[in-house]
N, C-alpha and C positions, 0 to 999 in steps of 0.2 A: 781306309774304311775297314769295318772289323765287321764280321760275318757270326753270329750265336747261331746254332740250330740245337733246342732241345728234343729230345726224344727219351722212353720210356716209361710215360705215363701210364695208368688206364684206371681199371676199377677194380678194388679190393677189398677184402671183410675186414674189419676190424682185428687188430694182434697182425697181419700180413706184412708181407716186407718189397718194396719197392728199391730201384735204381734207377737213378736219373740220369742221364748224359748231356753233356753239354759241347760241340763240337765247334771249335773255334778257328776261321782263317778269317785274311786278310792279310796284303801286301808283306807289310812288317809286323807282323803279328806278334809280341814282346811283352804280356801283360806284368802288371808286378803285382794285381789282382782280379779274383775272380769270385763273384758272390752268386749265393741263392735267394729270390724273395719268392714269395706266392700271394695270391689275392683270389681272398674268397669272394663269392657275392654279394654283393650290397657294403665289402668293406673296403678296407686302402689297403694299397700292396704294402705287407709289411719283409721285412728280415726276415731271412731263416737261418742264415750262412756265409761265412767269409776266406777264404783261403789267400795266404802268401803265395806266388806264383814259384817265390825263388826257394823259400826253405819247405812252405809247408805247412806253417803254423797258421791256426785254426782259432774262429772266434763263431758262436753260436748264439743264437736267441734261445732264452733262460728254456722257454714249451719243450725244444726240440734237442738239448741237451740230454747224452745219455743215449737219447734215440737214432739220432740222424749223426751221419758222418762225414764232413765234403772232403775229398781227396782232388788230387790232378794226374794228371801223366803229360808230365811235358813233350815228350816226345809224340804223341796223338796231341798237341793244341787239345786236347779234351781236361773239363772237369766232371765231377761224379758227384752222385749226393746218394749216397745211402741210407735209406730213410725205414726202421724195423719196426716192429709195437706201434703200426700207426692206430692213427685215432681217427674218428668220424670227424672232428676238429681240425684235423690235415687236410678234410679236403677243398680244395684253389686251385689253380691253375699256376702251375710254378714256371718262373720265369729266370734266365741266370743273365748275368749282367757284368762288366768289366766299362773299365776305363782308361784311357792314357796313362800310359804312365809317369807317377810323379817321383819329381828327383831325391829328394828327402825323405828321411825313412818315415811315415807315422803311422799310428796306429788303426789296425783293420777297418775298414769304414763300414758304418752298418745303416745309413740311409740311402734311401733310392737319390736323392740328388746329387749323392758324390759318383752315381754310374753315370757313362754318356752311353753305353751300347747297350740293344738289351735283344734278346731272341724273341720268339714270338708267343712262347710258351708252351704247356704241356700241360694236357689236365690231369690231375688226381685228384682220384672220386673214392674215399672209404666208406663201404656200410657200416651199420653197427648192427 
């Protein structure tokens, strides 16, 4: 069983700059990915981010492109999500997500149905 806790949400003016954390155990904890979604009110969780566990490489939803940036440090099981120039439009309650891993190499997943884990969230709230 895989373990998510995010943390460093809160409330921000608009143009502000947030970091997210995402702190990851469990037994064999091995991902070969780790994403970010968020869900705002009254909508469906969408994308916001995808990271390779092993090299690195990085896949974004077109909004947050430019702005936000997910990293890891494997050695903390942690991922990050740096998120600059937010907008009033940023704010949900961001949620990071991983899954087993698969043996085949493919390409970054960017729907919530390819995750099986997920943390319990972290709100981010921008004024404008």
């Amino acid at each position: 069983q895989v373990q998510l806790v995010e943390s460093g949400g809160g409330l921000v003016q608009a143009g502000a700059s947030l970091r997210l954390s995402c702190a990851a155990s469990g037994r064999t904890f091995e991902p070969d990915v780790m994403g970010w979604f968020r869900q705002a009110v009254g909508k469906e969780r969408e994308f916001v981010a995808a990271v390779r566990w092993s090299i690195g490489s990085a896949v974004y939803e077109d909004s947050v492109k430019g702005r936000f940036t997910i990293s890891r440090d494997t050695a903390k099981n942690t991922v990050y999500l740096q998120m600059n120039s937010l907008k009033a439009e940023d704010t949900a309650v961001y949620y990071c997500a991983t899954r087993q891993p698969k043996l085949a190499l493919m390409p970054l997943p960017t729907h919530k149905s390819d995750y099986e884990f997920w943390g319990q969230g972290t709100q981010v709230t921008v004024s404008s």
